[in-house]
Predicted model as a PDB file, atoms N, CA, C, CB and O in Angstrom, pLDDT in the B-factor column:
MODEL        1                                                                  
ATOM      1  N   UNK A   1    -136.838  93.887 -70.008  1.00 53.00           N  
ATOM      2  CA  UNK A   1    -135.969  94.226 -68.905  1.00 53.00           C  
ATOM      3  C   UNK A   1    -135.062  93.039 -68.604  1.00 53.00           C  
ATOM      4  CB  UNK A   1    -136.789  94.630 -67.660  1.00 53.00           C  
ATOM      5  O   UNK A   1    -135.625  91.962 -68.406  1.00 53.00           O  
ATOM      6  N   UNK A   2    -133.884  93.086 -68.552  1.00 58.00           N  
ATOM      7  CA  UNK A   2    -133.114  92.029 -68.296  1.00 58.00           C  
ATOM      8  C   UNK A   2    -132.688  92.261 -66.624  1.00 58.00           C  
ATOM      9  CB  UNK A   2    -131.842  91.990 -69.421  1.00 58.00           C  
ATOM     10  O   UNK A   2    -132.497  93.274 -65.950  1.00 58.00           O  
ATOM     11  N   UNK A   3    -132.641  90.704 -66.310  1.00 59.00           N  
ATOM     12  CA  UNK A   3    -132.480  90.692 -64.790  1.00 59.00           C  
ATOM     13  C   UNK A   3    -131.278  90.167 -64.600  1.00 59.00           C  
ATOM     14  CB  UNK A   3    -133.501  89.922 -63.988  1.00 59.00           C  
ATOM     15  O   UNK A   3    -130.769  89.363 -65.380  1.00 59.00           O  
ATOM     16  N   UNK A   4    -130.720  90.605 -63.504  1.00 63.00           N  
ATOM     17  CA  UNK A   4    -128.945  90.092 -63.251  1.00 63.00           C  
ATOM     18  C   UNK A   4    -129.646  88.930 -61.873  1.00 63.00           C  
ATOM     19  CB  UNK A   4    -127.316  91.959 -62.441  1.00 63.00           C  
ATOM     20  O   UNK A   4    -130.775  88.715 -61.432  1.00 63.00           O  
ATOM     21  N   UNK A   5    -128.110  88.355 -61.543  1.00 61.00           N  
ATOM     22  CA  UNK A   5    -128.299  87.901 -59.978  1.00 61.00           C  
ATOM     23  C   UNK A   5    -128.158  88.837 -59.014  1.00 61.00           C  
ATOM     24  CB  UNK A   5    -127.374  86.902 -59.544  1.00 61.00           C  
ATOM     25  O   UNK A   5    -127.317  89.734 -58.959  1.00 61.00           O  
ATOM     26  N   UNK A   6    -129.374  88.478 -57.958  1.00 65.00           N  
ATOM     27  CA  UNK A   6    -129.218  88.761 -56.969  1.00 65.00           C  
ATOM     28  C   UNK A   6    -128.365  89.129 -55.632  1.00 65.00           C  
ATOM     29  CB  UNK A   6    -129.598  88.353 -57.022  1.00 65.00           C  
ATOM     30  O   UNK A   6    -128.721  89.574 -54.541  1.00 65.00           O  
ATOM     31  N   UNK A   7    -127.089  88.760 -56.163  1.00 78.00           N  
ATOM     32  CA  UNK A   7    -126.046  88.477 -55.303  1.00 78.00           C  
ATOM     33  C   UNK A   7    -124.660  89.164 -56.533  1.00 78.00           C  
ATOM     34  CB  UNK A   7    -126.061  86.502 -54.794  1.00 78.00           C  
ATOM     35  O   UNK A   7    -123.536  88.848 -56.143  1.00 78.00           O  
ATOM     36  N   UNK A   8    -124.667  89.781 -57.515  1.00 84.00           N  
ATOM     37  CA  UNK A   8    -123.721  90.498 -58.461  1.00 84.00           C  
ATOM     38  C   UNK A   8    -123.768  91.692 -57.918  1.00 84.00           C  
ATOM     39  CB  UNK A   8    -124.043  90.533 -59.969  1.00 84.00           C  
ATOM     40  O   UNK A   8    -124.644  92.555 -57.985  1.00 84.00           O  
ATOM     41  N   UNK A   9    -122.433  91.670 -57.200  1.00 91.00           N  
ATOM     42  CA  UNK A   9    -122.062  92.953 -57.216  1.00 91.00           C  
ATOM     43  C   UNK A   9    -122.056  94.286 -58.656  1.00 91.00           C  
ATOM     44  CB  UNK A   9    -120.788  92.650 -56.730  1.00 91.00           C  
ATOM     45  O   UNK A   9    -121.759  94.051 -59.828  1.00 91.00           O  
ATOM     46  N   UNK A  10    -122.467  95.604 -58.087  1.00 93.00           N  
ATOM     47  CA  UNK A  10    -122.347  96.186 -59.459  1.00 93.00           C  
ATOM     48  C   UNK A  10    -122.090  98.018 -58.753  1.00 93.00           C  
ATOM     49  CB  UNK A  10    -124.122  95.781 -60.659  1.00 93.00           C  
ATOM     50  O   UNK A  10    -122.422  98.579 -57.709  1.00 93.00           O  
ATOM     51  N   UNK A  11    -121.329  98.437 -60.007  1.00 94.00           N  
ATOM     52  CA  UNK A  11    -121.302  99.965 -59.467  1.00 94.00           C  
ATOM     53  C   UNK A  11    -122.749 100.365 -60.894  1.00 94.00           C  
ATOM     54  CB  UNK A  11    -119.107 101.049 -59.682  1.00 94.00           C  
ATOM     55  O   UNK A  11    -123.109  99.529 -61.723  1.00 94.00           O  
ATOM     56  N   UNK A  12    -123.350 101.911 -60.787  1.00 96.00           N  
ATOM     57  CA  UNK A  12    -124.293 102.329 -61.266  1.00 96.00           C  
ATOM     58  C   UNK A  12    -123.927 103.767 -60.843  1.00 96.00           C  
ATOM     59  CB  UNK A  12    -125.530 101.658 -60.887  1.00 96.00           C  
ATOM     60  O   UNK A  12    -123.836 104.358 -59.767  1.00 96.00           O  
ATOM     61  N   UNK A  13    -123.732 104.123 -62.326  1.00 94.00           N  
ATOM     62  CA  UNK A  13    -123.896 105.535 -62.469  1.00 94.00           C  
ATOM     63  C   UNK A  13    -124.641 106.076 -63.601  1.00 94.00           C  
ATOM     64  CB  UNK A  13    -122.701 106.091 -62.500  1.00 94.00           C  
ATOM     65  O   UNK A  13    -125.038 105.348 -64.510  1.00 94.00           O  
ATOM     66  N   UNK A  14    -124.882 107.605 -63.562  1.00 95.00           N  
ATOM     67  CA  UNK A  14    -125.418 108.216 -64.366  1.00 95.00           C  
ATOM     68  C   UNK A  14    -125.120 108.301 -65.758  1.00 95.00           C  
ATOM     69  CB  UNK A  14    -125.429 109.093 -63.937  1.00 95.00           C  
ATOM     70  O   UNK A  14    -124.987 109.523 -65.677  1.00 95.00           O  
ATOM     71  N   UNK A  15    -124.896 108.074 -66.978  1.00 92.00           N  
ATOM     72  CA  UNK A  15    -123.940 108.511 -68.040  1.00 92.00           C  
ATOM     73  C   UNK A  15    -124.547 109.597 -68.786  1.00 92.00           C  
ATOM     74  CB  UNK A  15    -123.551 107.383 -68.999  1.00 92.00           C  
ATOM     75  O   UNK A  15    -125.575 109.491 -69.455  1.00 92.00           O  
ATOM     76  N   UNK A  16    -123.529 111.136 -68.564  1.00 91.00           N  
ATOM     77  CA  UNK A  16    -124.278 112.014 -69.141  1.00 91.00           C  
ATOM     78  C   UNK A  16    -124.139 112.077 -70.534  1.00 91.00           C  
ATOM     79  CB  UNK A  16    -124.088 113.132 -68.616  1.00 91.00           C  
ATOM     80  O   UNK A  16    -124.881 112.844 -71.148  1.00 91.00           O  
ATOM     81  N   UNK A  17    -123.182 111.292 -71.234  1.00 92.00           N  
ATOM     82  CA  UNK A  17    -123.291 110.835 -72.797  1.00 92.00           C  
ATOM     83  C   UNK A  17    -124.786 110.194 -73.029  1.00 92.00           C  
ATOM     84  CB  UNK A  17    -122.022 109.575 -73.203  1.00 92.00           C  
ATOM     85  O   UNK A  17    -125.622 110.806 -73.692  1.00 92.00           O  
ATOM     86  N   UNK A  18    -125.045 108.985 -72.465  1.00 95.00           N  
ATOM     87  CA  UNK A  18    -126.181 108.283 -73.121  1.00 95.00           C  
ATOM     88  C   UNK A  18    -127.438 108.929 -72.129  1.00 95.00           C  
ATOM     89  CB  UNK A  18    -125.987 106.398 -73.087  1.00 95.00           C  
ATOM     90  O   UNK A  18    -128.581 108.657 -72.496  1.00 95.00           O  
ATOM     91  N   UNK A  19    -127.317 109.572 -71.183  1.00 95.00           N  
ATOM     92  CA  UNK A  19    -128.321 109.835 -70.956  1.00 95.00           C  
ATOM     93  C   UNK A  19    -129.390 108.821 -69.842  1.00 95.00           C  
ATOM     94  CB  UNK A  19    -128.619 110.022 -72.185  1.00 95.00           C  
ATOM     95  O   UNK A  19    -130.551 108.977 -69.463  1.00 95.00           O  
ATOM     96  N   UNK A  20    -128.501 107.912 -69.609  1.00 96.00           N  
ATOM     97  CA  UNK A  20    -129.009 106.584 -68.559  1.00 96.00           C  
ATOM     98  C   UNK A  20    -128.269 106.319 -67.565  1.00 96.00           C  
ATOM     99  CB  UNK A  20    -129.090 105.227 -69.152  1.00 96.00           C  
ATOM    100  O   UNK A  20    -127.302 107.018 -67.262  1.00 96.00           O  
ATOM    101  N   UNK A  21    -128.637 105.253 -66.918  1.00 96.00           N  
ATOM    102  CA  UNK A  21    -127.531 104.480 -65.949  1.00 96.00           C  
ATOM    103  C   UNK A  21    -126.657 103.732 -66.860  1.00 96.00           C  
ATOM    104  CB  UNK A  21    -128.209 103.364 -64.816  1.00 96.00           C  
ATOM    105  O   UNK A  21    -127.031 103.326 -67.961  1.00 96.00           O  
ATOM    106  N   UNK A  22    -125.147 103.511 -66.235  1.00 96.00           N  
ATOM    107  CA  UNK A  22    -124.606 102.579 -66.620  1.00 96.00           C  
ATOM    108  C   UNK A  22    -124.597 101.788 -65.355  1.00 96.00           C  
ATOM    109  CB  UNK A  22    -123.439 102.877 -67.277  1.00 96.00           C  
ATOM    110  O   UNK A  22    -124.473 102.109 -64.173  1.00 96.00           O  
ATOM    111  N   UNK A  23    -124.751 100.768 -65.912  1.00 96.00           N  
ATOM    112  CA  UNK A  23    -124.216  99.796 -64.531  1.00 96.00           C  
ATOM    113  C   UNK A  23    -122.823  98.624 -64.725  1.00 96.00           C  
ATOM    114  CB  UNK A  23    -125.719  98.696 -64.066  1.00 96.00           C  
ATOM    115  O   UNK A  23    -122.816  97.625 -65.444  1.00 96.00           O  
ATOM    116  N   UNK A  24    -121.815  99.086 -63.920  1.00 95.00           N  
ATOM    117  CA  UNK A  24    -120.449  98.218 -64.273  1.00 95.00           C  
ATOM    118  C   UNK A  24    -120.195  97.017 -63.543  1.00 95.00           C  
ATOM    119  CB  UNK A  24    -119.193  99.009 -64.041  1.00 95.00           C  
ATOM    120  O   UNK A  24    -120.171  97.283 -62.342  1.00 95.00           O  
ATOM    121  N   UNK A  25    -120.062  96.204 -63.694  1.00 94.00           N  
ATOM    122  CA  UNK A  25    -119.764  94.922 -62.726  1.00 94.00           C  
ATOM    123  C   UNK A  25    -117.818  95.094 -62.264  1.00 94.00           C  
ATOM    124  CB  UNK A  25    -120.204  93.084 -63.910  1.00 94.00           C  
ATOM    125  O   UNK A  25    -116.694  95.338 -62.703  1.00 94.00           O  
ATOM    126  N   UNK A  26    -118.725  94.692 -60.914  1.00 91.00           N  
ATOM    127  CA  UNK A  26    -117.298  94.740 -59.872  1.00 91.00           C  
ATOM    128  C   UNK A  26    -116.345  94.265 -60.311  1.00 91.00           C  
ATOM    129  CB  UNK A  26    -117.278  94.080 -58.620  1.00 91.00           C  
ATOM    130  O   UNK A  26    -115.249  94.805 -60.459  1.00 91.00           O  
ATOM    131  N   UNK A  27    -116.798  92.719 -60.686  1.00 93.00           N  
ATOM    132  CA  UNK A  27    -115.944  91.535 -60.747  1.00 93.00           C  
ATOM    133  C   UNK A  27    -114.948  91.916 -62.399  1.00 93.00           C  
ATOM    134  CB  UNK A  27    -117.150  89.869 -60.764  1.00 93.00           C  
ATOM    135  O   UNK A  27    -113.726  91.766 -62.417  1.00 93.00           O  
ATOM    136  N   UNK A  28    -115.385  92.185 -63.094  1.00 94.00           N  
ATOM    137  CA  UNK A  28    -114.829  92.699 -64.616  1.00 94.00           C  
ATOM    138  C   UNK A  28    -114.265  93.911 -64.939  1.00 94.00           C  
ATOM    139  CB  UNK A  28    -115.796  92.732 -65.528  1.00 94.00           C  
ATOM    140  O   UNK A  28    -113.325  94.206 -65.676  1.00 94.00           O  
ATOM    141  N   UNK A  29    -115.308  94.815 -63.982  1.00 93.00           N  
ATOM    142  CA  UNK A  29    -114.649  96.795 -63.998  1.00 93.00           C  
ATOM    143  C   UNK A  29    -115.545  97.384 -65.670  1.00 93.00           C  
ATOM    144  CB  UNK A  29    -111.867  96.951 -64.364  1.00 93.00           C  
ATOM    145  O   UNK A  29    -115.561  98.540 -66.093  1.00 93.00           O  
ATOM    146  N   UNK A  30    -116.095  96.348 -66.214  1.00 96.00           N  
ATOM    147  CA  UNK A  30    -116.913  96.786 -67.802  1.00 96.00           C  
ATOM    148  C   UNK A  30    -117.884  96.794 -67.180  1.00 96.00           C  
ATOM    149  CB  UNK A  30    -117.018  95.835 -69.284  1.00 96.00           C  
ATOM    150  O   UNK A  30    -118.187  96.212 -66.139  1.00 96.00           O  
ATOM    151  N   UNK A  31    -118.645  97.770 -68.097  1.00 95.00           N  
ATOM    152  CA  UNK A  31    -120.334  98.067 -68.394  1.00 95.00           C  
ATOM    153  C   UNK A  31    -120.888  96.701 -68.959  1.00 95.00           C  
ATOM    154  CB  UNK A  31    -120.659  99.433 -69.699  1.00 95.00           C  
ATOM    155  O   UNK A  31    -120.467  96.033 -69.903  1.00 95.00           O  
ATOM    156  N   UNK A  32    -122.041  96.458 -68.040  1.00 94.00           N  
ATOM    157  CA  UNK A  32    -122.498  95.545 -69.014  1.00 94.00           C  
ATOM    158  C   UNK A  32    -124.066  95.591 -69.382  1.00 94.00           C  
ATOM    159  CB  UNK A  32    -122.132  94.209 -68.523  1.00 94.00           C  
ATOM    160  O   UNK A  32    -124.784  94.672 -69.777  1.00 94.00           O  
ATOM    161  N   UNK A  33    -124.411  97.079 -69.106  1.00 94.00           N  
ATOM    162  CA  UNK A  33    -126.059  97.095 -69.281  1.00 94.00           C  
ATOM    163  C   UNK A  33    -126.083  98.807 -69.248  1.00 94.00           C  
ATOM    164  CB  UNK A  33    -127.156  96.146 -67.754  1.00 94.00           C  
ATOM    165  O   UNK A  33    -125.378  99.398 -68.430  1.00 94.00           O  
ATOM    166  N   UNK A  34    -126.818  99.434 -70.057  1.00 96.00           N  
ATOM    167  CA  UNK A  34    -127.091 100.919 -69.816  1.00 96.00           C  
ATOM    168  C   UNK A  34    -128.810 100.553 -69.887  1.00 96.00           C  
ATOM    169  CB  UNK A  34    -126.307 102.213 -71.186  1.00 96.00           C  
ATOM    170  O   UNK A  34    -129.414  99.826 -70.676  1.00 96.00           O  
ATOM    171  N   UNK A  35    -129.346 101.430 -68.645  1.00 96.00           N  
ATOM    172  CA  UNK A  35    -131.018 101.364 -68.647  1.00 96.00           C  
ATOM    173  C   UNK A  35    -131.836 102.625 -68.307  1.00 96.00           C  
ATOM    174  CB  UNK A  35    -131.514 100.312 -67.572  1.00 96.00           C  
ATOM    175  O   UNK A  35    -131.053 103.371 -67.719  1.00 96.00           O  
ATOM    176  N   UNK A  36    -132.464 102.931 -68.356  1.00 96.00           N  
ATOM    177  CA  UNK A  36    -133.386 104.078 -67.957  1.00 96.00           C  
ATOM    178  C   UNK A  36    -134.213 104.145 -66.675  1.00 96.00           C  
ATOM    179  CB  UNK A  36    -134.305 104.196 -68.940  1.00 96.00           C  
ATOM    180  O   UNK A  36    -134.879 105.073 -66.217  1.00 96.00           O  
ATOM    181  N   UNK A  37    -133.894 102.386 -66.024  1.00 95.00           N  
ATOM    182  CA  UNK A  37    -134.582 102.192 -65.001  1.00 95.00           C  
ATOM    183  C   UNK A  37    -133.426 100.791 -64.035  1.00 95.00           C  
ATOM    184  CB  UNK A  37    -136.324 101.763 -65.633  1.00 95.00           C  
ATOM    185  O   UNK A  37    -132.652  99.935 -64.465  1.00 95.00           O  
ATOM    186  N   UNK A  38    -133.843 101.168 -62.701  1.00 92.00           N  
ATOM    187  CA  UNK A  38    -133.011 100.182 -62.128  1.00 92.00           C  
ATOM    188  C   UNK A  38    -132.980 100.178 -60.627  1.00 92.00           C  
ATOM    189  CB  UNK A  38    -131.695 100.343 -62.629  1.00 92.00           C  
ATOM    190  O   UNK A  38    -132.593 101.151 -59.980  1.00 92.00           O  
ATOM    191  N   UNK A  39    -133.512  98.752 -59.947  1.00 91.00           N  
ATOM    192  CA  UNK A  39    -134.048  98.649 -58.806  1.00 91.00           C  
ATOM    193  C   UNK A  39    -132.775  97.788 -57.963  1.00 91.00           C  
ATOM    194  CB  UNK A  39    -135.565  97.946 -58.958  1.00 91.00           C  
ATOM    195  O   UNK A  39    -132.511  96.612 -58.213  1.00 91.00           O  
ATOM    196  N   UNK A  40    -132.005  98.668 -56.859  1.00 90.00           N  
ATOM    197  CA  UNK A  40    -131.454  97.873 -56.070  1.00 90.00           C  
ATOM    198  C   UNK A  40    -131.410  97.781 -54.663  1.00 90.00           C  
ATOM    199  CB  UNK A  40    -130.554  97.903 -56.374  1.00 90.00           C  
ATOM    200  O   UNK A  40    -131.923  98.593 -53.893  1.00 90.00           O  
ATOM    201  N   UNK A  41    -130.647  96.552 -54.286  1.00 89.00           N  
ATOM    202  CA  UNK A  41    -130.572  95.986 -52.610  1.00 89.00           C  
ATOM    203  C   UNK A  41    -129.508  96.167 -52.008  1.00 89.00           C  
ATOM    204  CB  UNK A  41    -130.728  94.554 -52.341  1.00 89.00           C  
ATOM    205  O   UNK A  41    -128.415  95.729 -52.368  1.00 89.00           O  
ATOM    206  N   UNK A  42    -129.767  96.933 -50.885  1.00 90.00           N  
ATOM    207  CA  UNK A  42    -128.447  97.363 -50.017  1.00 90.00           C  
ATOM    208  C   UNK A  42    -127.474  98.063 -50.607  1.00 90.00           C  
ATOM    209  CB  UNK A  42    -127.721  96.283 -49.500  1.00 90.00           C  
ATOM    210  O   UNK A  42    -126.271  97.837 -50.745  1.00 90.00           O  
ATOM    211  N   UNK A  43    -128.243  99.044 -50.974  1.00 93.00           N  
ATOM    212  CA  UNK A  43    -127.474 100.042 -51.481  1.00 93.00           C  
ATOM    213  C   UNK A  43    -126.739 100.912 -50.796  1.00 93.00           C  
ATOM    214  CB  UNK A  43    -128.091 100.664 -52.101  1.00 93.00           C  
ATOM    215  O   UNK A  43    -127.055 101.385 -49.705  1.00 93.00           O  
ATOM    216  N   UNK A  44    -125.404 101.227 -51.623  1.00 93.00           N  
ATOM    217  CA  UNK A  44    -124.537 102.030 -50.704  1.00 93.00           C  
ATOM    218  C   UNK A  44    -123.919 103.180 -51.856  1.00 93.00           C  
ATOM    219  CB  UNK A  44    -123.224 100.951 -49.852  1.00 93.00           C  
ATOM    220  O   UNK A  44    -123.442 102.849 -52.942  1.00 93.00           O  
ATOM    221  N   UNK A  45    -124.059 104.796 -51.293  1.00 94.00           N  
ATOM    222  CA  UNK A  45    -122.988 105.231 -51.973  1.00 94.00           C  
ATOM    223  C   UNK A  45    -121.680 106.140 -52.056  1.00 94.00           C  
ATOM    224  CB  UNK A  45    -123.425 105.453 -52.550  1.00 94.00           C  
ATOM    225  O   UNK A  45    -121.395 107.105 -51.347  1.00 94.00           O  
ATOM    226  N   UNK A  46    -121.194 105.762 -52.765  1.00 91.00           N  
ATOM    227  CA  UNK A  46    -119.622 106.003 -53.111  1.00 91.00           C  
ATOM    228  C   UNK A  46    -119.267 107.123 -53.849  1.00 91.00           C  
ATOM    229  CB  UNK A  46    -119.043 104.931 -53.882  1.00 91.00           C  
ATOM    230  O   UNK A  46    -119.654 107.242 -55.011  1.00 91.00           O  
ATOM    231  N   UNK A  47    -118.232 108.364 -53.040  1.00 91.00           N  
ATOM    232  CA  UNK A  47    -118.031 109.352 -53.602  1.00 91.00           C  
ATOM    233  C   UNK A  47    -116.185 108.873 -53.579  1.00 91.00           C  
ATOM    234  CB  UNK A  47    -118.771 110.780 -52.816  1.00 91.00           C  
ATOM    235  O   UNK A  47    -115.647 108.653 -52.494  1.00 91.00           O  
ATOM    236  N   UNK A  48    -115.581 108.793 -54.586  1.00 89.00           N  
ATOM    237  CA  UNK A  48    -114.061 108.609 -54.362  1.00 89.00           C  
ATOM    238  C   UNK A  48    -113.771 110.369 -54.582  1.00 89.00           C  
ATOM    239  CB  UNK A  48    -113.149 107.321 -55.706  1.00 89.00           C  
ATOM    240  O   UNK A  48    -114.204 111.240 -55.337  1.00 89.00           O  
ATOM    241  N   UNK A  49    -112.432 110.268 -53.044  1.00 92.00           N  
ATOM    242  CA  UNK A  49    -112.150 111.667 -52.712  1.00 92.00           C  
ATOM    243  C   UNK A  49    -110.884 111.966 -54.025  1.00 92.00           C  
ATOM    244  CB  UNK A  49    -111.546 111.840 -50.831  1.00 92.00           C  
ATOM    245  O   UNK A  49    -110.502 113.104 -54.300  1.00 92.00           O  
ATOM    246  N   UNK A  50    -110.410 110.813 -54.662  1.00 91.00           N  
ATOM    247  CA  UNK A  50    -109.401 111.785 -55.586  1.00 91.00           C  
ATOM    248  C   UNK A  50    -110.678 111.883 -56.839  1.00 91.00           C  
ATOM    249  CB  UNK A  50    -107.481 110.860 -56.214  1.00 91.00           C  
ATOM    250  O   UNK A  50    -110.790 112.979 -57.387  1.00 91.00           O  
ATOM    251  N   UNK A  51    -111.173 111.290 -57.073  1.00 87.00           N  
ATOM    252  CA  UNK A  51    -111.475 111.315 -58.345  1.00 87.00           C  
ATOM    253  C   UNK A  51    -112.602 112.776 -58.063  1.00 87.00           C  
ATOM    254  CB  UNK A  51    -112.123 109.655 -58.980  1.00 87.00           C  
ATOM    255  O   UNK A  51    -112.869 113.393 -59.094  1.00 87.00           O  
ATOM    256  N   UNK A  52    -113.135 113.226 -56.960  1.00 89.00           N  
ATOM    257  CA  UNK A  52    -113.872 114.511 -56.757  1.00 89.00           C  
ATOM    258  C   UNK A  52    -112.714 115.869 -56.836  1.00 89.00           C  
ATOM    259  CB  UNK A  52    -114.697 114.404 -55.149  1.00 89.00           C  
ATOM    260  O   UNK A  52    -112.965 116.985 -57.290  1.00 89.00           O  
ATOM    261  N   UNK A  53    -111.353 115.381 -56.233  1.00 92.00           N  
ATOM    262  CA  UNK A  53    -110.090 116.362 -56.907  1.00 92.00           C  
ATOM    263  C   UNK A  53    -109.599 116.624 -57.967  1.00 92.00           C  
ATOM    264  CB  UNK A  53    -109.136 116.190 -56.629  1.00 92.00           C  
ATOM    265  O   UNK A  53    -108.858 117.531 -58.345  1.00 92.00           O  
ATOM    266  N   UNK A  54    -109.968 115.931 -58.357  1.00 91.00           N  
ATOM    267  CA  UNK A  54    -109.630 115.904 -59.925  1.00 91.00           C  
ATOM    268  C   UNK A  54    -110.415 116.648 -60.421  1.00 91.00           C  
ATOM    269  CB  UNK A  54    -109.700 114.672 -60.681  1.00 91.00           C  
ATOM    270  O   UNK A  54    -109.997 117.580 -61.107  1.00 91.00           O  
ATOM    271  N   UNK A  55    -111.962 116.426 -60.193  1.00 86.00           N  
ATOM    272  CA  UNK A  55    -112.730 117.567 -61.242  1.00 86.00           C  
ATOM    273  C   UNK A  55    -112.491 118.840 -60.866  1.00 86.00           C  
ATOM    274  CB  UNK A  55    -114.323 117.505 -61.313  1.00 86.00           C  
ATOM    275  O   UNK A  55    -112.536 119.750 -61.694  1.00 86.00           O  
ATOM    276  N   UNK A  56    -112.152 119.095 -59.309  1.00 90.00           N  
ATOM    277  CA  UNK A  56    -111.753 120.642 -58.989  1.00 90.00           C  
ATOM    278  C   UNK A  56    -110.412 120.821 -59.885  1.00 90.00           C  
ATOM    279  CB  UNK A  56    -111.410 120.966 -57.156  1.00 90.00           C  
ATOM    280  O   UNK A  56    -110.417 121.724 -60.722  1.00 90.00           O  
ATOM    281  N   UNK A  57    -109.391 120.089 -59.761  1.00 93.00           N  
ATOM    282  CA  UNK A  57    -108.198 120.408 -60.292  1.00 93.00           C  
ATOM    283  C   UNK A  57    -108.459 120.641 -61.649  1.00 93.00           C  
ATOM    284  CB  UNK A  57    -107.200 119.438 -60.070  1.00 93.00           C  
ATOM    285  O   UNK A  57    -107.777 121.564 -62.093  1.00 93.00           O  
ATOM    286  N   UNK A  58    -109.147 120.164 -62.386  1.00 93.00           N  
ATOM    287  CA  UNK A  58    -108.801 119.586 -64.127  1.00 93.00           C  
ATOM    288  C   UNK A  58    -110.425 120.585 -64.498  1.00 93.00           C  
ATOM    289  CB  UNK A  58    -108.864 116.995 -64.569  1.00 93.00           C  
ATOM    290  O   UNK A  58    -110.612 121.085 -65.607  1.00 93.00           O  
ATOM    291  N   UNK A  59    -111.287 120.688 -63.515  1.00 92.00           N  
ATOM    292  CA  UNK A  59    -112.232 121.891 -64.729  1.00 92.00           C  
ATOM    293  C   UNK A  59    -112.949 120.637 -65.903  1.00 92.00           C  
ATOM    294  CB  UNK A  59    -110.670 123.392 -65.977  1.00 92.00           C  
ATOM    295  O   UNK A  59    -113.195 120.971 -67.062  1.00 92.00           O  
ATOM    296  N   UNK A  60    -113.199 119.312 -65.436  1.00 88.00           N  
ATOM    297  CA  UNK A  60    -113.182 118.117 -66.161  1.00 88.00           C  
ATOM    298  C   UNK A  60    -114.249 117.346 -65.707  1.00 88.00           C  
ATOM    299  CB  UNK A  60    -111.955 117.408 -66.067  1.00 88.00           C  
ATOM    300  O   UNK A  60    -113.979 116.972 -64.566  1.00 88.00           O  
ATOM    301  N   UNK A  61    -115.591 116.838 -66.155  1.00 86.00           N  
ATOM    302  CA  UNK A  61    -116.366 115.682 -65.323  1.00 86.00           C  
ATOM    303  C   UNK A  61    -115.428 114.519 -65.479  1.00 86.00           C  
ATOM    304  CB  UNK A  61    -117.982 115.271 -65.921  1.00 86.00           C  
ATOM    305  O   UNK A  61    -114.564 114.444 -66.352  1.00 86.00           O  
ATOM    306  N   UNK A  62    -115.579 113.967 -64.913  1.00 85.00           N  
ATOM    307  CA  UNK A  62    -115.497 112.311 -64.669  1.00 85.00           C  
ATOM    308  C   UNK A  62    -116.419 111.506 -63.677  1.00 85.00           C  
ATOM    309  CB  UNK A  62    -114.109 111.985 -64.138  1.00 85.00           C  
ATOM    310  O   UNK A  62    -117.199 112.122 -62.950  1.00 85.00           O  
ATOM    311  N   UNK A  63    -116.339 110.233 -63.648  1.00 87.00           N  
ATOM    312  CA  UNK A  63    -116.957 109.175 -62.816  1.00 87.00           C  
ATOM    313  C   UNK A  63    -116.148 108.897 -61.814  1.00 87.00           C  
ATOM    314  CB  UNK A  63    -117.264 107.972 -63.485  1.00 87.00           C  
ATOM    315  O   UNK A  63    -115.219 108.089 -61.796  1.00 87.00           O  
ATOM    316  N   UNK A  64    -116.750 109.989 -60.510  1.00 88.00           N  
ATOM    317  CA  UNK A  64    -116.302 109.722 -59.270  1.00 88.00           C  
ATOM    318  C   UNK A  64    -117.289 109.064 -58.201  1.00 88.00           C  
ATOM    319  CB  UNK A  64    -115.822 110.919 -58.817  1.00 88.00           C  
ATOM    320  O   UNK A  64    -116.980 108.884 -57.023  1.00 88.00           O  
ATOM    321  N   UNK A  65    -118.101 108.843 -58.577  1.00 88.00           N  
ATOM    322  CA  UNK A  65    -119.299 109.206 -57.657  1.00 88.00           C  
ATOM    323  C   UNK A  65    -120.508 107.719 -58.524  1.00 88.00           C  
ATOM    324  CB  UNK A  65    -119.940 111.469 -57.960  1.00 88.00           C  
ATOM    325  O   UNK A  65    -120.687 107.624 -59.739  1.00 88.00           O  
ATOM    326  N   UNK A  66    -121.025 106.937 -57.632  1.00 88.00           N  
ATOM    327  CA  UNK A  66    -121.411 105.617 -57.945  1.00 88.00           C  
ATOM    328  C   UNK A  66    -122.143 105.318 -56.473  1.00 88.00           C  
ATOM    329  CB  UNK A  66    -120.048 104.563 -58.422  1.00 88.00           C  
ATOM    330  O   UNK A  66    -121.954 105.855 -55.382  1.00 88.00           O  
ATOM    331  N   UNK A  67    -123.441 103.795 -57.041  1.00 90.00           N  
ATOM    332  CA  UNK A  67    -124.269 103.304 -55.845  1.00 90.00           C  
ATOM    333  C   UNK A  67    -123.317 102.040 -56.160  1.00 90.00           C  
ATOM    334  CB  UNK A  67    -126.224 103.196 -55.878  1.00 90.00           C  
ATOM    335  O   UNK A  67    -123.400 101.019 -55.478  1.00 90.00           O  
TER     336      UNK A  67                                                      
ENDMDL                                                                          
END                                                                             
């Protein structure tokens, strides 16, 4: 299991390609870990309202929706 800092911001979503979390760092906007497991602090989450229009509009998943 690889451990990040404590203090790295990160978004974490589902990826229904691989089948895991991805988890993206704030600071970069890249993936830098896909896991099957993943424990976090002060968690908050994030639904962006265009990117949830979009899947109504477009009939399309995408990554709107993140801790």
């Amino acid at each position: 299991m690889e451990i990040m800092s404590n203090k790295e911001r990160v978004d974490v979503y589902w990826n229904i390609n691989k089948k895991c979390f991805s988890v993206k760092s704030c600071k970069t906007g890249k993936v830098i870990l896909h896991t099957d497991k993943i424990s976090l602090e002060d968690a908050k989450f994030v639904v962006r309202q265009s990117g949830r229009e979009r899947v109504l509009r477009e009939k399309q998943k995408n990554v709107h929706a993140f801790v």
